[in-house]
DSSP file (Angstrom, degrees, kcal/mol; ACC not computed):
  #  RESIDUE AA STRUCTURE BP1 BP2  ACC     N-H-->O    O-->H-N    N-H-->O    O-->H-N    TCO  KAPPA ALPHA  PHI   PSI    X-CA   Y-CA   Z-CA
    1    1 A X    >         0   0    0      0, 0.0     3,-1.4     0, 0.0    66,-0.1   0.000 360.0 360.0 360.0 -34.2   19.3    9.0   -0.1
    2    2 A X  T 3   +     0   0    0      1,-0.2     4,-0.1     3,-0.0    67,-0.0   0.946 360.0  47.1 -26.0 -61.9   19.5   10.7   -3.5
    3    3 A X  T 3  S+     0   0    0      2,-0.1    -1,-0.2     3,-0.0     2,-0.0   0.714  97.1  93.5 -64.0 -18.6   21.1    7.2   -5.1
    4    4 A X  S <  S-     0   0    0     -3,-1.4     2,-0.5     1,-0.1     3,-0.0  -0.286  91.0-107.8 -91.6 153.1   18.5    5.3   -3.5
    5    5 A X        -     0   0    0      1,-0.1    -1,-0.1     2,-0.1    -2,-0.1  -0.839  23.3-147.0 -96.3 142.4   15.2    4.5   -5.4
    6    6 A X        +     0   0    0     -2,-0.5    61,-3.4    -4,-0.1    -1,-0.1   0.507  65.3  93.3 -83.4 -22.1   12.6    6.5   -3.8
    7    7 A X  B     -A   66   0A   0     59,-0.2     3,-0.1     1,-0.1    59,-0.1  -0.280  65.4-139.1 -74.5 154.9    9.6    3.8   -4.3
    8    8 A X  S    S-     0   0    0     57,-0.8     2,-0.3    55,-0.4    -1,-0.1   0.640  76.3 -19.3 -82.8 -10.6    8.5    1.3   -1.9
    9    9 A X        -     0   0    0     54,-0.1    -1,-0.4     1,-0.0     0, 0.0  -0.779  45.9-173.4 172.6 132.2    7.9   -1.3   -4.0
   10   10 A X        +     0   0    0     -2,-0.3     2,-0.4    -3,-0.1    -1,-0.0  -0.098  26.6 144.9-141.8  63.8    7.5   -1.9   -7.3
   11   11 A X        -     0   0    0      1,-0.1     2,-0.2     2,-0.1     5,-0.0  -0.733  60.4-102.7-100.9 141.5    6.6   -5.6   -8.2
   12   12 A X    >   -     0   0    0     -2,-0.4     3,-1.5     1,-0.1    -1,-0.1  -0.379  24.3-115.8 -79.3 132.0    4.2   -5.5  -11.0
   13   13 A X  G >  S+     0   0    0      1,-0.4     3,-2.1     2,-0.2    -1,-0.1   0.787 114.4  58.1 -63.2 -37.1    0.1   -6.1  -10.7
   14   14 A X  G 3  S+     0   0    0      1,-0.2    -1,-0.4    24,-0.1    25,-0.1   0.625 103.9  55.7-101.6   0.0   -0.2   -8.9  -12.5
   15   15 A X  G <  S+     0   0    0     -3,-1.5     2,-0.4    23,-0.0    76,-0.3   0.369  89.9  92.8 -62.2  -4.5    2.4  -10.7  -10.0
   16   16 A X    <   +     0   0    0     -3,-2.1    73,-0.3     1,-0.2     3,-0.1  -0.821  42.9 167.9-103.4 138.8    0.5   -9.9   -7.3
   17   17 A X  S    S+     0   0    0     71,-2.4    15,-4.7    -2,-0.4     2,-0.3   0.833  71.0  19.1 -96.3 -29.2   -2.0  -12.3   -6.1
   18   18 A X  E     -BC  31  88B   0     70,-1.3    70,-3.2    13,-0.3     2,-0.4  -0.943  50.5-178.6-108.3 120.4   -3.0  -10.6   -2.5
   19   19 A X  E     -BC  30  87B   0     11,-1.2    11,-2.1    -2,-0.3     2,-0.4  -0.994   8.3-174.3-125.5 121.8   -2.7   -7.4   -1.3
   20   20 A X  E     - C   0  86B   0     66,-1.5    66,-2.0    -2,-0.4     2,-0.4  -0.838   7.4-173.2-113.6 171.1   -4.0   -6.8    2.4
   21   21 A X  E     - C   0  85B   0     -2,-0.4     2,-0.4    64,-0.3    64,-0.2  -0.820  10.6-153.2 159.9 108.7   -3.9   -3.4    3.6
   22   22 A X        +     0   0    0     62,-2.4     3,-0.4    -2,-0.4    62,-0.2  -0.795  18.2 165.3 -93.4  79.7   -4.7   -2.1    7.1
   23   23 A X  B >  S-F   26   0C   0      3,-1.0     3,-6.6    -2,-0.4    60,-0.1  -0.642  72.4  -5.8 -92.7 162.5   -6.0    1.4    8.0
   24   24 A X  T 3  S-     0   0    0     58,-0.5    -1,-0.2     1,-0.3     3,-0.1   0.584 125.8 -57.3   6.9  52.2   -7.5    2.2   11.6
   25   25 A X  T 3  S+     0   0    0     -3,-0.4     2,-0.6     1,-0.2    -1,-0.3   0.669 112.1 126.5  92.0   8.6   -7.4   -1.1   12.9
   26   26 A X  B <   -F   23   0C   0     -3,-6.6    -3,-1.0     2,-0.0    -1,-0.2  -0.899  54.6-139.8-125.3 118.1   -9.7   -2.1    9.7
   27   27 A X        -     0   0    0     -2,-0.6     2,-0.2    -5,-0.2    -5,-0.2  -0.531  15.7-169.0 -91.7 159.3   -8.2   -5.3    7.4
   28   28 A X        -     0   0    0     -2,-0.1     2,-1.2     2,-0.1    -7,-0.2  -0.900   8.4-176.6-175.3  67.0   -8.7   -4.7    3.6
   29   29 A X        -     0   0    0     -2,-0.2    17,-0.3    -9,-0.2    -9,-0.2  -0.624   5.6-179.4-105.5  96.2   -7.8   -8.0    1.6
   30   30 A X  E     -B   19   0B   0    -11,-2.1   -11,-1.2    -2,-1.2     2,-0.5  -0.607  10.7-162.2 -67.7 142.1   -7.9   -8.1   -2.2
   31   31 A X  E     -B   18   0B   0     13,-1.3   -13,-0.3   -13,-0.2     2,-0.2  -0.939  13.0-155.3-118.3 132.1   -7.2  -11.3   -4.1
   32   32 A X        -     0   0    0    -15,-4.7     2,-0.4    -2,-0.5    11,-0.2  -0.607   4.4-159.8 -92.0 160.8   -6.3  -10.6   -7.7
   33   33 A X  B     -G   42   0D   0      9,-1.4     9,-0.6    -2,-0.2     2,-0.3  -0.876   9.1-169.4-127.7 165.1   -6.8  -13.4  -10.8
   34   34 A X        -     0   0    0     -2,-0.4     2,-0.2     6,-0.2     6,-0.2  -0.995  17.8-128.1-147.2 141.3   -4.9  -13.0  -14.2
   35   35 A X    >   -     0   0    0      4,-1.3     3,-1.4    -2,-0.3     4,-0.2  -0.554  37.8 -80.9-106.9-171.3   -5.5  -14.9  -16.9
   36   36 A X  T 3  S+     0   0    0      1,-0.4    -1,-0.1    -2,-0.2     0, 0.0   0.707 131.3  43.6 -64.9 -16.1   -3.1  -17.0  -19.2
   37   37 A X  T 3  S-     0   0    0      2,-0.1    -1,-0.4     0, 0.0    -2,-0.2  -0.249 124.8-106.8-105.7  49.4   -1.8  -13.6  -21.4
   38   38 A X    <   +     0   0    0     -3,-1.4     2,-0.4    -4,-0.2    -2,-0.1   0.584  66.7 151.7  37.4  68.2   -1.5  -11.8  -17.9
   39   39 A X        -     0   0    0     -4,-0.2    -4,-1.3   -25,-0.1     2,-0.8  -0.994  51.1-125.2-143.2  88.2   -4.4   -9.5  -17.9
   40   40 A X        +     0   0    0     -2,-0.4    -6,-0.2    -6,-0.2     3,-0.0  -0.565  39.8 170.7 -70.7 109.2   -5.5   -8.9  -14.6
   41   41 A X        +     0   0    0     -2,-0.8     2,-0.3     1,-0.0    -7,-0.1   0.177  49.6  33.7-121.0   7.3   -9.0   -9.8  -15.1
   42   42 A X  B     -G   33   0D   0     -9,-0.6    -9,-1.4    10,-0.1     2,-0.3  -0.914  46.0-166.3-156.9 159.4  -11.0  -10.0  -11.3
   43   43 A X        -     0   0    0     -2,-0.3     7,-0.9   -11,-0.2     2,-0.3  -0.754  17.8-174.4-143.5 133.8  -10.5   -8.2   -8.2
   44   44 A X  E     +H   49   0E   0     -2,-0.3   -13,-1.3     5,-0.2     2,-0.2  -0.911   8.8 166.6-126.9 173.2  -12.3   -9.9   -5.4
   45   45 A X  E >  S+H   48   0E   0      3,-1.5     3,-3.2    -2,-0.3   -15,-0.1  -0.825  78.5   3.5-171.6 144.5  -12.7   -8.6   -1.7
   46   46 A X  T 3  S-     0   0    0    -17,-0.3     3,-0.1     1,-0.3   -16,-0.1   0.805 133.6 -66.5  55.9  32.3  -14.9   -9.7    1.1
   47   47 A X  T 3  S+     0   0    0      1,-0.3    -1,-0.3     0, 0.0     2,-0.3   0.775 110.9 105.7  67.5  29.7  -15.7  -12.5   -1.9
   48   48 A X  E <  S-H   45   0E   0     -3,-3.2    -3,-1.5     0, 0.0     2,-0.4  -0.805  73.9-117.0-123.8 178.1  -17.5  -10.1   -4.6
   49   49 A X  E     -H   44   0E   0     -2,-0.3     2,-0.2    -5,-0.2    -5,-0.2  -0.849  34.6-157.1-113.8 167.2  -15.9   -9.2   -7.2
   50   50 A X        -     0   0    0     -7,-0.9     2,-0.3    -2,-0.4     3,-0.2  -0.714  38.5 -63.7-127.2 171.6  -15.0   -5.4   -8.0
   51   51 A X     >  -     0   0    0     -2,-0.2     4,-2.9     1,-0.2    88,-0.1  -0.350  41.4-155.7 -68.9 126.3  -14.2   -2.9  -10.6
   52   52 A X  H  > S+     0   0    0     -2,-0.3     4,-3.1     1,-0.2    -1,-0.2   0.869  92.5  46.5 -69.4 -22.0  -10.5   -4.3  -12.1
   53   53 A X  H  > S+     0   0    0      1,-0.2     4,-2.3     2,-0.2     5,-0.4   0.967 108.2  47.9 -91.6 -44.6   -9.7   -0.5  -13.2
   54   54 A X  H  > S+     0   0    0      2,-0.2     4,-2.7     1,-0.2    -1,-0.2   0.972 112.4  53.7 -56.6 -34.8  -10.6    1.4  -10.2
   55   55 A X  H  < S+     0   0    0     -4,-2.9     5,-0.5     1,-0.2    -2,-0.2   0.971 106.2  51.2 -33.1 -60.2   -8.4   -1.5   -8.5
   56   56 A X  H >X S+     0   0    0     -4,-3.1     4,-1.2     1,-0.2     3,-0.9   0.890 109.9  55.5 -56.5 -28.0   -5.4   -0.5  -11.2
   57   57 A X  H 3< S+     0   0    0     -4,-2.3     4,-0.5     1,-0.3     5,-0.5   0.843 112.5  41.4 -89.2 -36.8   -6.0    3.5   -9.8
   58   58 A X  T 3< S+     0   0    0     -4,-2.7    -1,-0.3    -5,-0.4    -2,-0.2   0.360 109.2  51.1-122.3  50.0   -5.5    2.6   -6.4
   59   59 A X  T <> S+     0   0    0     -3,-0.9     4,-1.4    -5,-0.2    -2,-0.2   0.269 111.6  53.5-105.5 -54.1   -2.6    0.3   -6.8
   60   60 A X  H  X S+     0   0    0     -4,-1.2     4,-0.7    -5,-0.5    -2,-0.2   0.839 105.6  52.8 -49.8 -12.3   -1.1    3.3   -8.8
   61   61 A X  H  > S+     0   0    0     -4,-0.5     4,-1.9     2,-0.2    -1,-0.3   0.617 111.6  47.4-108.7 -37.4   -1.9    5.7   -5.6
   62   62 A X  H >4 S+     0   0    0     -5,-0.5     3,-1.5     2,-0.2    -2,-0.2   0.920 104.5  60.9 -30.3 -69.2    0.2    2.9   -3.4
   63   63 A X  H 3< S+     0   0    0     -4,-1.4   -55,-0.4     1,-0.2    -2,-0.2   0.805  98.1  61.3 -13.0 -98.0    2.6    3.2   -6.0
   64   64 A X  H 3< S+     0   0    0     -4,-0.7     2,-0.6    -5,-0.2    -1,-0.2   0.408  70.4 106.1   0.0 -44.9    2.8    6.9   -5.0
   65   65 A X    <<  -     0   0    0     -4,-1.9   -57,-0.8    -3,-1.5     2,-0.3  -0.325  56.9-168.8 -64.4 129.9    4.0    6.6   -1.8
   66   66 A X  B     -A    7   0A   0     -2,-0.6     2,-0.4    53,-0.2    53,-0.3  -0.801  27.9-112.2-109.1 155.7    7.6    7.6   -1.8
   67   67 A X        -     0   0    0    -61,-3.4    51,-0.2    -2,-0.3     3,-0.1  -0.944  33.5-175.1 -30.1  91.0   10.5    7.4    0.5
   68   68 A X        -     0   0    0     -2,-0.4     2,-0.3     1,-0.2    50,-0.1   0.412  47.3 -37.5 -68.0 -31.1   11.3   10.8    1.5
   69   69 A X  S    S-     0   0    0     48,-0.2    48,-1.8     2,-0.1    -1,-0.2  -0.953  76.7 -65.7 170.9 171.1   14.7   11.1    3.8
   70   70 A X        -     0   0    0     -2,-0.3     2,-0.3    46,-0.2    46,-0.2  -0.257  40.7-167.1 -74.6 178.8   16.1    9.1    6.4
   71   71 A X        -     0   0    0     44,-0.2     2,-0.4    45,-0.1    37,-0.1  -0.741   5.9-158.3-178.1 108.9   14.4    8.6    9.9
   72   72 A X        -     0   0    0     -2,-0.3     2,-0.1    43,-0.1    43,-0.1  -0.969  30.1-119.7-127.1 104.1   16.4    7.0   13.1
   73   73 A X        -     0   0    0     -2,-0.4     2,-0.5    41,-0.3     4,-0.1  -0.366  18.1-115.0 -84.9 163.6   13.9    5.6   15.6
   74   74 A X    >   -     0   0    0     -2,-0.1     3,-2.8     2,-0.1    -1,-0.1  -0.238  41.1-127.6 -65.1 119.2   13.9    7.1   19.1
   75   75 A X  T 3  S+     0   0    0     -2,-0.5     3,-0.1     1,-0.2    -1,-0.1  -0.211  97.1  22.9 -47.7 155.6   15.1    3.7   21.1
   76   76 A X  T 3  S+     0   0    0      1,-0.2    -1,-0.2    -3,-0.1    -2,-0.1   0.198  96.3 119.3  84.2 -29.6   12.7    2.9   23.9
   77   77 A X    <   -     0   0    0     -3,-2.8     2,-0.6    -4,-0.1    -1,-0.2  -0.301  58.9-141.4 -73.3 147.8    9.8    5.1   22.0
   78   78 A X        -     0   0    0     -3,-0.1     2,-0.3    -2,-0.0    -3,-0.0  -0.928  21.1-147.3 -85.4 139.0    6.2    2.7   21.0
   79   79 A X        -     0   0    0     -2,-0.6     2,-0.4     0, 0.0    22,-0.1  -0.547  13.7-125.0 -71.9 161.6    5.1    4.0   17.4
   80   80 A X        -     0   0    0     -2,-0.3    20,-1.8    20,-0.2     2,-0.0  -0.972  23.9-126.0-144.6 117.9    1.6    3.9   16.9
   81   81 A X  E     + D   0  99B   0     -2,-0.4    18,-0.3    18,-0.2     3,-0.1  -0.410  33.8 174.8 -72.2 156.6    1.0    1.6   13.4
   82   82 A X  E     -     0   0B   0     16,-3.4   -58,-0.5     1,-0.5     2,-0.2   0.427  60.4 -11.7-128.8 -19.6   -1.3    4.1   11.2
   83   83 A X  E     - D   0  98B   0     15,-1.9    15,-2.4   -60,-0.1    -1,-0.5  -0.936  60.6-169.2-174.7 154.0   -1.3    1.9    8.0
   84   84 A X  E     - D   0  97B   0     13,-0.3   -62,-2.4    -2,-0.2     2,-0.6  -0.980  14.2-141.7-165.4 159.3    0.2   -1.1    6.3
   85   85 A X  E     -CD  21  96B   0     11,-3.6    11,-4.5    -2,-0.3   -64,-0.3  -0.955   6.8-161.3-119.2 110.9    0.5   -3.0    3.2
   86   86 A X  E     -CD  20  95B   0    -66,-2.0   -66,-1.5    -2,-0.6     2,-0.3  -0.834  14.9-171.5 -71.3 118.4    0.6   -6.8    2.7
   87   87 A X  E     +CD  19  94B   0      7,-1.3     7,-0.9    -2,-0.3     2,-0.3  -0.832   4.6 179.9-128.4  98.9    2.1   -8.2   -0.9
   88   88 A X  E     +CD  18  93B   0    -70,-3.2   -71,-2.4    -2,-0.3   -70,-1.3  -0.865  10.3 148.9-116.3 153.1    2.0  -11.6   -1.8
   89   89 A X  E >   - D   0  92B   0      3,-2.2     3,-2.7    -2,-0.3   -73,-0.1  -0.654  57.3 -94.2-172.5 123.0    3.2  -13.0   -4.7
   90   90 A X  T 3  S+     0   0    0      1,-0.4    -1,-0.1    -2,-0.1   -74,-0.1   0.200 129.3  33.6  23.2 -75.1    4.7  -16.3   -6.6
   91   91 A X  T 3  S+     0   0    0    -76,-0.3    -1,-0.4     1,-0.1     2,-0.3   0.875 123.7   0.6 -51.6 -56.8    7.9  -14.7   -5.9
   92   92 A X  E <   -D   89   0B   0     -3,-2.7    -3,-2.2    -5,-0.1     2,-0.2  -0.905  37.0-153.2-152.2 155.1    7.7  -12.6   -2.4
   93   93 A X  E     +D   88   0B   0     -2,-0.3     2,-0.2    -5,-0.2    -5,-0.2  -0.585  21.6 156.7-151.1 104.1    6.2  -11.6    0.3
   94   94 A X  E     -D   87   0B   0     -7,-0.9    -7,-1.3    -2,-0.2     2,-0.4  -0.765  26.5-148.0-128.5 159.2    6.8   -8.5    2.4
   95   95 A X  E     -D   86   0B   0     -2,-0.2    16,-2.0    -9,-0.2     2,-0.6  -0.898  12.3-156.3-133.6 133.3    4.7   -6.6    4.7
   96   96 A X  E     -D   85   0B   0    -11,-4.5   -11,-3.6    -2,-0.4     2,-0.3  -0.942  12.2-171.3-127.4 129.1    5.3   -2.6    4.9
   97   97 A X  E     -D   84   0B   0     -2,-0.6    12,-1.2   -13,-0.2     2,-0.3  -0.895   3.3-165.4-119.3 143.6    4.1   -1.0    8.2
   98   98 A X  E     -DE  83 108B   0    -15,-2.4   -16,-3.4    -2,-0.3   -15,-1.9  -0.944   8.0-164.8-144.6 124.4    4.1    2.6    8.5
   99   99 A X  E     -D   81   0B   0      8,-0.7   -18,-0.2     7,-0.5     8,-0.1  -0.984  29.4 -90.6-144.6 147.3    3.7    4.2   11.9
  100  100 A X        +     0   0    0    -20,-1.8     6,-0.2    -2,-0.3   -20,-0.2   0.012  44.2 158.0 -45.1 100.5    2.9    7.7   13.2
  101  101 A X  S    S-     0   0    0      1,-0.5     2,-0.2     4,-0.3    -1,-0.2   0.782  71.3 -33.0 -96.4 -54.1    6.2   10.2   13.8
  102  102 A X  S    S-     0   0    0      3,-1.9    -1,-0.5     1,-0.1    18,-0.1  -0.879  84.3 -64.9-154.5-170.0    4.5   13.7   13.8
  103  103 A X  S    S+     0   0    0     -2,-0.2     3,-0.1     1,-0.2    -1,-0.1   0.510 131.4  24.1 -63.8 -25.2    1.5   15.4   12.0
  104  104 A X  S    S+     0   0    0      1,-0.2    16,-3.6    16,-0.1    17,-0.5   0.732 109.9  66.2-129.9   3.4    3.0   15.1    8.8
  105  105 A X  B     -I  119   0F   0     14,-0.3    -3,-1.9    15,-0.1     2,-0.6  -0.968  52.4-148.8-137.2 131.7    5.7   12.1    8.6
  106  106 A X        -     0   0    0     12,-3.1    -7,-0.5    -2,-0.4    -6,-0.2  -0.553   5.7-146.9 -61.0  42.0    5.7    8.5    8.7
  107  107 A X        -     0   0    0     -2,-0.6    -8,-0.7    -9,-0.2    10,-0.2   0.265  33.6-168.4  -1.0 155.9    8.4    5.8   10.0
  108  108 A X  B     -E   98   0B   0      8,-0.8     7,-0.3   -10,-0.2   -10,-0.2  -0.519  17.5-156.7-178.2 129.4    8.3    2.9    8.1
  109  109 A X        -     0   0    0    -12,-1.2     2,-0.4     5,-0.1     5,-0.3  -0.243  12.6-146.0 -83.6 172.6    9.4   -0.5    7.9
  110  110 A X  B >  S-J  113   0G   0      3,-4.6     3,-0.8   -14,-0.2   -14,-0.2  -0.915  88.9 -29.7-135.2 129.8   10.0   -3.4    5.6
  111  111 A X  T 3  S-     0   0    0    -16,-2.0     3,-0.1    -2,-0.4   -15,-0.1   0.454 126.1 -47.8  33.2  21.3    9.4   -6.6    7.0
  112  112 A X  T 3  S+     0   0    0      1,-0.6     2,-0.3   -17,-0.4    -1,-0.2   0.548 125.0  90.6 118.6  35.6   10.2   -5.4   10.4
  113  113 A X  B <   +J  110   0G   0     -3,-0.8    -3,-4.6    -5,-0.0    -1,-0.6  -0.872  50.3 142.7-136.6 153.7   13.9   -3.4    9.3
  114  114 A X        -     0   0    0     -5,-0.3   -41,-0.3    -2,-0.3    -5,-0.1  -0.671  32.0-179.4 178.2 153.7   13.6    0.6    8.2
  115  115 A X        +     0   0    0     -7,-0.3     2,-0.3    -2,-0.2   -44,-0.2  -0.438  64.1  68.6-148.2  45.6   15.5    3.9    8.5
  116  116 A X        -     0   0    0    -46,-0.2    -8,-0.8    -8,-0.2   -46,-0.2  -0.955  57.8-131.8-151.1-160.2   13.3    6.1    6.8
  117  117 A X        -     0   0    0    -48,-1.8     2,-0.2    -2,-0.3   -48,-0.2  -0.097   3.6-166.0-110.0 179.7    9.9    8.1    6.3
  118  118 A X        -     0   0    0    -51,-0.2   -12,-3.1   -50,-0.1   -51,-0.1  -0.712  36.7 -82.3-178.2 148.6    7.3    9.0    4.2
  119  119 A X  B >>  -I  105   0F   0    -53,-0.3     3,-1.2    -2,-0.2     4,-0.6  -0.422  19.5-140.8 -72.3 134.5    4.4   11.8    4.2
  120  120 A X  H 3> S+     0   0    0    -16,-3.6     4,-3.5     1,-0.3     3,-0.4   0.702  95.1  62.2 -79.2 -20.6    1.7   11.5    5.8
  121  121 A X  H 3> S+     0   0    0    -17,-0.5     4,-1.1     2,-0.2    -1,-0.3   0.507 100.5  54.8 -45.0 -24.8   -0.4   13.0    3.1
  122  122 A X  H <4 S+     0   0    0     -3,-1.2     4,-0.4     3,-0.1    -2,-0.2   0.847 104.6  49.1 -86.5 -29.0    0.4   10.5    0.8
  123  123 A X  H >X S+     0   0    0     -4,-0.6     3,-2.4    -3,-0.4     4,-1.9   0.924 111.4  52.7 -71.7 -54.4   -0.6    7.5    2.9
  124  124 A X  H 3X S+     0   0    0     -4,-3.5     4,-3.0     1,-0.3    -3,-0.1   0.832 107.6  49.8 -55.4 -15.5   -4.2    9.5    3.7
  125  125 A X  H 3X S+     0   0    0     -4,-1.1     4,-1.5     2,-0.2     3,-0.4   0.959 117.4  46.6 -72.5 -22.1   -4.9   10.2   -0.6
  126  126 A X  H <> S+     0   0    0     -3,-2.4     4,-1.7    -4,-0.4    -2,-0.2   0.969 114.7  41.3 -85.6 -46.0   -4.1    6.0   -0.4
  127  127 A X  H  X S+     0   0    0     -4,-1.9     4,-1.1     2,-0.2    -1,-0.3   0.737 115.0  55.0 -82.9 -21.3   -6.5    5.7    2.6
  128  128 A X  H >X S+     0   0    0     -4,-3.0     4,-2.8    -3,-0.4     3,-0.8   0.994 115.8  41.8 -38.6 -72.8   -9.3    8.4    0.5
  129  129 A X  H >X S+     0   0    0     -4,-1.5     3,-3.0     1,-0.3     4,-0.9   0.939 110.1  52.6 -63.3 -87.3   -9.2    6.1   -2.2
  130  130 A X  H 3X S+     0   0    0     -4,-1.7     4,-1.2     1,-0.3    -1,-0.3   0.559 116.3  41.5 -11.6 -40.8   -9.3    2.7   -0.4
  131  131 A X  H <X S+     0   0    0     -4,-1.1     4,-0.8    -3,-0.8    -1,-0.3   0.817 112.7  59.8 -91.7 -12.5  -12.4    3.6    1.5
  132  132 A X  H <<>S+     0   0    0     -3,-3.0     5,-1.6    -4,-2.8     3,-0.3   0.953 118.6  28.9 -42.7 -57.9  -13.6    5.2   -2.0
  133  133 A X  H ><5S+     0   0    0     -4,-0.9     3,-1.3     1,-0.2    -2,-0.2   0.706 108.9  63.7 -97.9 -18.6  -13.4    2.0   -3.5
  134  134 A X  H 3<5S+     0   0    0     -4,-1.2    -1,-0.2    -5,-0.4    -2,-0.1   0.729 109.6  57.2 -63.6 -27.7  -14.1   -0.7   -0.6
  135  135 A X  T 3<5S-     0   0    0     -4,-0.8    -1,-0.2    -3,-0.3    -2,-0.2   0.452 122.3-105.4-110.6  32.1  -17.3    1.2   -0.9
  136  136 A X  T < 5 +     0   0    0     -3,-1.3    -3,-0.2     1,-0.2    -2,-0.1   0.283  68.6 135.4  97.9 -18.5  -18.2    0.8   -4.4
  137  137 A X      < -     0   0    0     -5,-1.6     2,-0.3    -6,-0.2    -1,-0.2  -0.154  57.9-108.7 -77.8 171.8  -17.6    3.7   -5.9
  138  138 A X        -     0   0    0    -84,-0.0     2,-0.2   -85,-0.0    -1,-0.0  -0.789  39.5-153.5 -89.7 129.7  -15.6    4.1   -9.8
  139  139 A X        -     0   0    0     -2,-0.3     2,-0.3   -88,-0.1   -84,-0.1  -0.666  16.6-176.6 -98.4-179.2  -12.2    5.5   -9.2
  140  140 A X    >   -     0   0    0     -2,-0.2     3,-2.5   -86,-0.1   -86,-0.0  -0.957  46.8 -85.7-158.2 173.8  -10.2    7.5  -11.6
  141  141 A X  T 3  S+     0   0    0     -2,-0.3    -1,-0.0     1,-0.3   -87,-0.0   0.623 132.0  35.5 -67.2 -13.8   -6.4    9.1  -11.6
  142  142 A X  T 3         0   0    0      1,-0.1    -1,-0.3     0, 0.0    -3,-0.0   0.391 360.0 360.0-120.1  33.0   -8.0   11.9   -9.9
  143  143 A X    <         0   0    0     -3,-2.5    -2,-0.2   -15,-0.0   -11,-0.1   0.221 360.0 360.0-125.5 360.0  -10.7   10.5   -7.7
């Protein structure tokens, strides 16, 4: 896992047109606009539009989630989903589900194949910020 890049994804904002994102059972759909120099210039959700820079601060805390080590699931065992990330865009579209291992580490797939982890502290600052910002509030790189 050293050689490997550590990120989950790294497709560029202004490629994205939809991002959904699921904590506790609760769906979370942005649709992004860009305009002709590729300037992401709206954020909408639930149809309002939102602040485009708190948007960029938690895309950047997504970012942030890393791969961490390998992970071999138990055959037979159910995982219990705890969060996931929907990415469409012109190009692709892959959905990364992340499910419950212990008190601090995550399984997680892409598009329904995976062999490794991630901390589970890193998905809750993503889920801080999401409900931060679903609920109006200004984010910033440390809020």
């Amino acid at each position: 896992t050293d050689y490997l890049d550590h990120s989950l994804f790294s497709t560029y904002l202004v490629d994205i047109s939809k991002i959904t994102i699921t904590e506790n059972g609760k769906e979370h759909t942005f649709v992004m606009s860009v305009d002709s120099s590729d300037n992401l210039y709206d954020v909408s959700y639930n149809g309002n539009s939102m602040d485009v820079q708190s948007f960029k601060y938690l895309y950047e805390q997504l970012l942030k989630i890393y791969m961490q080590g390998n992970y071999t699931p138990e055959e037979g065992r159910e995982y219990e989903e705890y969060f996931s990330i929907k990415v469409v865009s012109e190009t692709e579209v892959f959905d990364i589900v992340f499910y419950t291992v212990s008190a601090t580490k995550c399984y997680y797939t892409v598009d329904g194949e995976g062999s490794y982890y991630v901390f589970v502290q890193d998905i809750d600052k993503a889920i801080k910020k999401l409900n931060a910002y679903v609920s109006g509030e200004t984010l910033g790189p440390d809020r």
